[in-house]
C-alpha positions in Angstrom: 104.9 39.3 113.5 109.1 40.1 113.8 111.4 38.1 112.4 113.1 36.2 114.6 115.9 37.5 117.0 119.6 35.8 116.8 122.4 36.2 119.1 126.0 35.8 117.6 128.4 35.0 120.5 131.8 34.4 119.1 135.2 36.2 120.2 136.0 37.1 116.7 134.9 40.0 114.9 135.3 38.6 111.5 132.8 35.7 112.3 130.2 37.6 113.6 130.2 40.6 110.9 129.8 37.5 108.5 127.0 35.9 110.8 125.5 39.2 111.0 125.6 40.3 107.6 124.3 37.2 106.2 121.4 36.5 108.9 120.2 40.3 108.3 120.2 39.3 104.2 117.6 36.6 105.5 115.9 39.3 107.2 116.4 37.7 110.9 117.3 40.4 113.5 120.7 39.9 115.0 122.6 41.2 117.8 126.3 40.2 118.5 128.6 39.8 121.2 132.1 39.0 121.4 132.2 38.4 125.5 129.9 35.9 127.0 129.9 38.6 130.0 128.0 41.2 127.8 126.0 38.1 126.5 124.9 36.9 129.6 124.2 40.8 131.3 121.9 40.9 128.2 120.3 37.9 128.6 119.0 39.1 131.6 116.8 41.8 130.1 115.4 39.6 127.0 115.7 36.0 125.8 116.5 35.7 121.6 114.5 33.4 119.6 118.2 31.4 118.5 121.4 31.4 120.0 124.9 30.8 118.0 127.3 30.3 120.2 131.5 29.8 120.2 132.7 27.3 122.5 136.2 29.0 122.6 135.4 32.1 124.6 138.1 34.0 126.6 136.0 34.1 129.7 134.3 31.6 129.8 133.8 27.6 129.3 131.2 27.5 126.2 130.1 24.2 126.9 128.6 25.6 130.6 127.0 28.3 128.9 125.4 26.3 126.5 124.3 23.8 129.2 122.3 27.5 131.6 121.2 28.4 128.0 119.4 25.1 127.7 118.2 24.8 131.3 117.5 28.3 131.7 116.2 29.8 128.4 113.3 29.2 125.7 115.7 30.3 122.9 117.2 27.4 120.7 120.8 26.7 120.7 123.2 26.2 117.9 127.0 25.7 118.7 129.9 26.8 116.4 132.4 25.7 117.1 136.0 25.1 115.4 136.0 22.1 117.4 135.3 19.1 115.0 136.2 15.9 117.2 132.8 13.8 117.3 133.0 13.5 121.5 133.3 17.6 121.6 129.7 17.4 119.0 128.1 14.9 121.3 129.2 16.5 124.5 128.0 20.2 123.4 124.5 17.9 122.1 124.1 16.2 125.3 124.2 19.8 127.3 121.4 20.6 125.8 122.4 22.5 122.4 119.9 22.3 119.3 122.9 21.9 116.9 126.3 21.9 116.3 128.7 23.6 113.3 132.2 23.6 113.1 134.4 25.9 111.9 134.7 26.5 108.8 131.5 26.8 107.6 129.1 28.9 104.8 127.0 31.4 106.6 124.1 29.5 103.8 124.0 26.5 106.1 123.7 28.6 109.3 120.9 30.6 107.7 119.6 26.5 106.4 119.7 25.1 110.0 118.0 28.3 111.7 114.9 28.4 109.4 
């Protein structure tokens, strides 16, 4: 059997070569995106096991892509997200996302709440 597939979608390069990096050390498969345009035109040819995904994207609203992601895909959800207010956790929750970790954060726990 693979090891599980993770999507990074996040707008900045720094987070997702430290996503990447530290997923692939925990020998998950990763592929990362920094649009949710080139995220969603992939989506269409395969689903990931585990999405991480930034609400702040430049174009588009997070929180409705989380919300398709949940409706409209078997892959589990996690939000990170830098932000930290309790209503923005319990909205991106109540759309449907599987978890929710703000910014900053150690890649360990990300690696922690995926297994």
């Amino acid at each position: 059997m693979s090891s599980p597939l993770v999507w990074i979608l996040d707008d900045e390069p720094e987070i997702r070569h430290m996503l990447t990096d530290a997923l692939e050390e925990a020998e998950f498969r990763t592929q990362s995106f920094g649009r949710a345009r080139e995220f969603e035109a992939a989506l269409k040819r395969m689903t990931p096991d585990v999405c991480l995904v930034d609400l702040s994207l430049p174009d588009t609203d997070g929180l409705a892509l989380v919300h398709r992601l949940a409706l409209e895909r078997g892959a589990a959800v996690i939000i990170i997200s830098g932000r930290a207010q309790v209503q923005d956790r319990v909205t991106g929750l109540e759309l449907g996302a599987d978890d929710y970790i703000t910014k900053p954060f150690d890649p360990a726990e990300v690696v922690a709440r995926i297994r």
